[in-house]
C-alpha positions as CSV (number, residue, x, y, z in Angstrom):
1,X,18.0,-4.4,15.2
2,X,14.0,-5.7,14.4
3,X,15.2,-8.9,16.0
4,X,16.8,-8.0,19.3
5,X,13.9,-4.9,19.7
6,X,11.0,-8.1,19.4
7,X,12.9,-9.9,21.9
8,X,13.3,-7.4,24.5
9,X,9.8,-6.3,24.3
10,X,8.7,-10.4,24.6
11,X,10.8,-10.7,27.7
12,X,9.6,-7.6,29.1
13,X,6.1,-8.4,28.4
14,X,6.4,-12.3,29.9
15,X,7.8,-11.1,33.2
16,X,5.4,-8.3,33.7
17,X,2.0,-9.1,32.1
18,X,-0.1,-12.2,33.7
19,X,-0.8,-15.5,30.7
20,X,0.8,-13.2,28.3
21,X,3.1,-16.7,27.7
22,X,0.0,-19.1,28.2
23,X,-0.1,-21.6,25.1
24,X,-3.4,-20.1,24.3
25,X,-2.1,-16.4,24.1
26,X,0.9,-17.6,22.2
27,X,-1.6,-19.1,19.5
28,X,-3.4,-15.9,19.5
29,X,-0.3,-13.9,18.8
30,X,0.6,-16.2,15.7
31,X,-3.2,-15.6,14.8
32,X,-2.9,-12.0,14.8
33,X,0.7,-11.7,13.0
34,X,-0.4,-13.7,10.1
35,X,-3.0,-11.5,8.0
36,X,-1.4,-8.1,9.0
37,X,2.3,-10.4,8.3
38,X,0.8,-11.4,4.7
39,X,0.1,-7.8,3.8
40,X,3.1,-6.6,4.7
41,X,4.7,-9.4,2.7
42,X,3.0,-7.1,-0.5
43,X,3.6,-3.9,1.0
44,X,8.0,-4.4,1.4
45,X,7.5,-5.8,-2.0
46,X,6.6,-2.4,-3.3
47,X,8.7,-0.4,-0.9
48,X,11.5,-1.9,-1.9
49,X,11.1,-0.9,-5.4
50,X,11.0,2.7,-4.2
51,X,6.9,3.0,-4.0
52,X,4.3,2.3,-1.9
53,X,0.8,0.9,-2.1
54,X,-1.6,2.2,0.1
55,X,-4.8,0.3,-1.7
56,X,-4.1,-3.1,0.0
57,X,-6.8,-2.4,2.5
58,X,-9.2,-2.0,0.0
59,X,-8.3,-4.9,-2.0
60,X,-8.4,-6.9,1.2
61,X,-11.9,-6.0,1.8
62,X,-12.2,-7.1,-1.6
63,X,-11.3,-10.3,-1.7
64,X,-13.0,-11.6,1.3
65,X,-16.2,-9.8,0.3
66,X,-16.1,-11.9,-3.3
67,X,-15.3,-15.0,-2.0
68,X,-17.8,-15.1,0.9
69,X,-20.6,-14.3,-2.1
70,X,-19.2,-17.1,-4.2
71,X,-18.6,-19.5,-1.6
72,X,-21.7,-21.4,-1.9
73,X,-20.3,-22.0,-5.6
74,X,-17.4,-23.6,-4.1
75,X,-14.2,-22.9,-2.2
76,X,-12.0,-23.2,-4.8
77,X,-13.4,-21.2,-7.2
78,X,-14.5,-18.4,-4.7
79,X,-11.3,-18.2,-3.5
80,X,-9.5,-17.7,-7.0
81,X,-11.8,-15.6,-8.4
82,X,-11.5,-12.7,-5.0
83,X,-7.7,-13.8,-5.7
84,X,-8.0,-12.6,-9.6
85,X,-9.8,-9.7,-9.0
86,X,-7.1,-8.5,-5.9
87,X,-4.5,-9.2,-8.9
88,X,-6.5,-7.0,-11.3
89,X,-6.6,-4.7,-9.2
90,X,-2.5,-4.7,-8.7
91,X,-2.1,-4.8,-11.8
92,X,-4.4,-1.5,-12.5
93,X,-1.8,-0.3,-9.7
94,X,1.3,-0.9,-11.4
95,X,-0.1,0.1,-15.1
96,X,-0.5,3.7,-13.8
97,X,2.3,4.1,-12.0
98,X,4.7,2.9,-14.6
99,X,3.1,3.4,-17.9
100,X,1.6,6.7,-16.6
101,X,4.4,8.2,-14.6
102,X,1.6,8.6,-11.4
103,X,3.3,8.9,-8.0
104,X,2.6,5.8,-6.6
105,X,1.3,7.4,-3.7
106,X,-1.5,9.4,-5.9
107,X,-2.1,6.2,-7.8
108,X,-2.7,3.9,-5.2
109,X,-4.9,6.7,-2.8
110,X,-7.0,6.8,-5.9
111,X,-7.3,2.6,-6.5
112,X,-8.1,2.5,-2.5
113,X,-11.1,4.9,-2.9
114,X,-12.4,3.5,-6.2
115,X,-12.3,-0.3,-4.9
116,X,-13.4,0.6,-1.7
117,X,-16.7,2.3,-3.4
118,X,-16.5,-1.3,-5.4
119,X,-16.9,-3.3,-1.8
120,X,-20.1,-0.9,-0.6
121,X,-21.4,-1.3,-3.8
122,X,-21.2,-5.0,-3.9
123,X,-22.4,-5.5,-0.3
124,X,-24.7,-2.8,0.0
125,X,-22.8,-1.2,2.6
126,X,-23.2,-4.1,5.0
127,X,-21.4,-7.7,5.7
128,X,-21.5,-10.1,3.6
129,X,-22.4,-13.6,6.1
130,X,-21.6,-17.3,4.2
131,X,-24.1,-19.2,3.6
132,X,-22.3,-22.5,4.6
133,X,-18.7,-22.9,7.1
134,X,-16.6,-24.1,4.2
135,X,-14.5,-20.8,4.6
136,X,-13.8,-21.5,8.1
137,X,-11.8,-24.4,7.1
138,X,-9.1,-21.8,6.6
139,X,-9.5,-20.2,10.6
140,X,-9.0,-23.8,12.1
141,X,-5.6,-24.9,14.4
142,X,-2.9,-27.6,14.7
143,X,-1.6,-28.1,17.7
144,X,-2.2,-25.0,18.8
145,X,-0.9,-23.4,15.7
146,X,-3.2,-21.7,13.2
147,X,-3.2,-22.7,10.0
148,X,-3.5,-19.1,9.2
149,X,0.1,-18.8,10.5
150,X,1.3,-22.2,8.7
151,X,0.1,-19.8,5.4
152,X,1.9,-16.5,6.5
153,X,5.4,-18.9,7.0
154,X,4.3,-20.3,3.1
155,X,4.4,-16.9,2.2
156,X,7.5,-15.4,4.1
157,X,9.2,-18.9,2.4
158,X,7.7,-18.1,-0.9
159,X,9.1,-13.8,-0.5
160,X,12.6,-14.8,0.4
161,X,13.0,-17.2,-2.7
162,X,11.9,-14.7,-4.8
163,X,14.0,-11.6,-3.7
164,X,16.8,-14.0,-3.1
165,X,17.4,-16.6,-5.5
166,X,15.4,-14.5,-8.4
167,X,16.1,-12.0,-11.0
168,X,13.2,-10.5,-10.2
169,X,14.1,-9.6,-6.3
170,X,17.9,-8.4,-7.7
171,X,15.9,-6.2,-10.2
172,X,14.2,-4.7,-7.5
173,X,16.2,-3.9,-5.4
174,X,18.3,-2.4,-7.9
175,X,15.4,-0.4,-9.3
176,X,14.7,1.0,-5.9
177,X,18.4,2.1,-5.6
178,X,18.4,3.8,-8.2
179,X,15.9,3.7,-11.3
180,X,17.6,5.3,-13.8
181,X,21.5,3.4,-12.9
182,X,19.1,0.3,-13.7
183,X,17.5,1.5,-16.4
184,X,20.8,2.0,-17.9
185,X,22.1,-1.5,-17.3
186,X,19.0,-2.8,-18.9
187,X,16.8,-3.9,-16.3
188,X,13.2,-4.2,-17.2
189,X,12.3,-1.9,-14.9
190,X,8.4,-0.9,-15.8
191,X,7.8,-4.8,-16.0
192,X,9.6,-5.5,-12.5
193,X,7.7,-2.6,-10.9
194,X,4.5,-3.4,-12.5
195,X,5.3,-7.1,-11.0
196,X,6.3,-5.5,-7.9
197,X,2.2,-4.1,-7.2
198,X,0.1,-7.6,-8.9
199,X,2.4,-9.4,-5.8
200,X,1.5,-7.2,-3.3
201,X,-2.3,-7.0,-4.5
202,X,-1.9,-11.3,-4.6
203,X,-0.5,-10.9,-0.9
204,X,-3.5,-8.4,0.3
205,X,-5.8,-11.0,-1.5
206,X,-5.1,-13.4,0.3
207,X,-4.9,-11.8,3.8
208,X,-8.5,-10.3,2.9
209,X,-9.5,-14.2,2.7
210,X,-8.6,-15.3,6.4
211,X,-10.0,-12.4,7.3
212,X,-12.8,-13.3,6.0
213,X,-13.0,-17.1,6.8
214,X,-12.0,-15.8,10.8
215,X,-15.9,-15.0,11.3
216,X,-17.6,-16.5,8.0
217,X,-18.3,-12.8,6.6
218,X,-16.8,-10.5,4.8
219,X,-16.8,-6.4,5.4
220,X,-16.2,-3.6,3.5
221,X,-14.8,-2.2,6.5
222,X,-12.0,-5.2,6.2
223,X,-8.5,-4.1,6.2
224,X,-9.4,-0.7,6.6
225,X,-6.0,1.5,7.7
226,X,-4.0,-2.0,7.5
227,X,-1.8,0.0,4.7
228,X,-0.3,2.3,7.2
229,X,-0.2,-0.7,10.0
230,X,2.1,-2.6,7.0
231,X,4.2,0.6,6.5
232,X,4.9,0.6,9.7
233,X,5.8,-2.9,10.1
234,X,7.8,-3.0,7.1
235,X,9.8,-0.2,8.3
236,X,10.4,-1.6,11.8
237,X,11.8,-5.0,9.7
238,X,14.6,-2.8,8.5
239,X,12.9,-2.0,5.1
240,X,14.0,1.3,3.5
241,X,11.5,4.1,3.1
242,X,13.4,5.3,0.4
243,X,13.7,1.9,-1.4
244,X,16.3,-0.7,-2.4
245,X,17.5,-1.9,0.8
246,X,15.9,-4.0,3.2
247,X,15.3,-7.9,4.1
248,X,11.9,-9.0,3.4
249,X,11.9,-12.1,5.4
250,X,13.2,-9.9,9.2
251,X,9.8,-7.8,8.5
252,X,8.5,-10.9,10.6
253,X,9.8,-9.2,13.5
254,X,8.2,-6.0,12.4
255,X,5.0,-7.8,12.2
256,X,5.7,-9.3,15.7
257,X,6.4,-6.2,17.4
258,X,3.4,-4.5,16.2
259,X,1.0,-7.7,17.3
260,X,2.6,-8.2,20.9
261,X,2.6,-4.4,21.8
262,X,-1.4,-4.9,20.7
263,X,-1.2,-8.0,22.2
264,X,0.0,-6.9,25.6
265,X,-2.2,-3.9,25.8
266,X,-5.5,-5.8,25.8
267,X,-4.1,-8.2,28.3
268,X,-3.6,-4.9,30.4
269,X,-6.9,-3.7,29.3
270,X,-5.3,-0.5,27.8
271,X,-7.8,1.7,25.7
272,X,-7.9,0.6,22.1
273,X,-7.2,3.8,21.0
274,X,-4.4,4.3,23.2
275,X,-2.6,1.2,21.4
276,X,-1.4,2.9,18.0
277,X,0.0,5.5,20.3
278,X,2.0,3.1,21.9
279,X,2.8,1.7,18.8
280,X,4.0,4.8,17.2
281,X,6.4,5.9,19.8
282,X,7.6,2.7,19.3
283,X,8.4,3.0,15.4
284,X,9.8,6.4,16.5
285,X,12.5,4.7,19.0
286,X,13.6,1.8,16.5
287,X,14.1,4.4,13.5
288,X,16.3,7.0,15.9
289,X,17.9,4.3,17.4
290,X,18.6,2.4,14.0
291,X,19.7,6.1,12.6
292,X,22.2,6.8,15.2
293,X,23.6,3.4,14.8
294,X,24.0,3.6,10.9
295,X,25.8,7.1,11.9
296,X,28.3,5.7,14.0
297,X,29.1,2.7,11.8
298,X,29.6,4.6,8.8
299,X,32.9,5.2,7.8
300,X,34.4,8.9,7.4
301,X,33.9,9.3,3.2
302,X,36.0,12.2,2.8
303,X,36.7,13.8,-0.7
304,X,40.4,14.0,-1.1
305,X,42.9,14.4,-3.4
306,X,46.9,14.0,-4.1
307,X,48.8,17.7,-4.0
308,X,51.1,15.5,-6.2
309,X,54.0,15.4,-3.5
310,X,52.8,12.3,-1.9
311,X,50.6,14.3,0.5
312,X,46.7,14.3,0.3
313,X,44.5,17.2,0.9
314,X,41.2,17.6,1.3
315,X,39.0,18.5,-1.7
């Protein structure tokens, strides 16, 4: 369903909206998908345990804030230390929901706001601006192909091997199905959803970071309302809001409808606020369509039992 909706709304779009499939466009497109793709990596992560995580925002502004201050220390070691504090910071996440039984959704709202008061404090409520381009390394292309992009494919590779070929992914999905069924087959389930948030803090860590190296700067204002923009493309990849079902790799096509409805609307010079309109009615139509479909395709369950004279009768 994500797959066939992305492709009808790319041929619609090519026939009807001038350059929209010039190379340059094309390159721009992979450049948008990939930090908002990287985050929603994290955020399915989550999901798919049954949770949510609506701090990534925060921990991408974060990231890119710490490693732009530390940058003239190094690359390397700016980048792995805004990367360890985003994994602190899932970690915090994951203690509180598990350990203290907090709704994820409480738990997380309340890690958004503190670490968002950590990013004005740290930058004094303004952008951070590098002191040398090293960062930019990060916002260069090949062939026309970010290498921003080149990282979000690492990352979808990186996803897929770990919810398919892992224990960890299996775990998951079965925790998100039903906790307390795992539970009771053993499943480490506090460790596995505590795992579940440091990955997607790791994932918003590193989208904060080419954010960050797109401009040389980094904002507290970075990734600011990105956690509902991932929901959203997580669900339009097929991921479950309730948990345990979903393919983490088709939220690329999530991620790809979002961007070329975004995409296409600048190149028509629609209003920028009239663009998460667009993009919700859209969410709207894929879940009712998917529902319907699911409807018809699921067989008639009925409840019956034998009257003992080789007839059956309803229950």
């Amino acid at each position: 369903m994500p797959f066939l909706v992305a492709v009808v709304l790319y041929i619609v779009e090519v026939i009807f909206i001038p350059h929209f499939s010039s190379v340059r466009n094309i390159s721009q497109i992979m450049l948008q998908m990939s930090t908002i793709g990287i985050i929603t990596l994290g955020m399915s992560c989550v999901m798919i345990g049954g949770g949510y995580d609506l701090s990534v925002g925060s921990v991408m502004g974060l990231s890119g804030v710490i490693t732009v201050m530390l940058e003239s220390h190094g690359l390397v070691l700016a980048i792995c230390v805004g990367i360890i504090a985003s994994i602190i910071v899932g970690a915090i996440n994951g203690v509180v929901v598990t350990y203290f039984k907090v709704s994820p959704l409480i738990a997380t709202l309340g890690t958004m706001t503190a670490v968002f008061g950590v990013d004005l404090l740290l930058t004094n409520q303004t952008s951070v601006i590098g002191t040398n381009l090293a960062l930019t390394k990060l916002n260069i292309s090949i062939s026309q192909v970010p290498i921003q992009f080149i990282i979000y494919l690492i990352c979808i590779l990186f996803m897929w091997f770990l919810f398919s070929r892992s224990r960890f992914g299996r775990n998951l999905y079965a925790i998100g199905g039903d906790e307390q069924t795992a539970h009771a087959f053993g499943i480490p389930v506090m460790r596995t959803i505590l795992l579940s948030y440091t990955i997607s803090a790791f994932m918003a860590g590193i989208s904060g970071i080419l954010v960050a190296s797109q401009l040389n700067t980094g904002s507290p204002l970075s990734g600011q309302n990105d956690e509902l923009t991932a929901i959203t493309a997580a669900v339009l990849g097929g991921i479950s809001l309730t948990g345990g079902s979903g393919k983490i790799a088709e939220t690329l096509w999530g991620v790809f409808i979002l961007t070329i409805v975004a995409n296409g609307s600048d190149l028509l010079g629609i209003n920028g606020y009239v663009q998460p309109i667009i993009s919700g009615v859209v969410l709207i139509i894929v879940i009712v369509t998917a529902t319907a479909l699911k409807k018809e395709n699921r067989p008639m369950n009925l409840e019956s039992k034998s009257d003992g004279r080789g007839h059956v009768a309803s229950a």
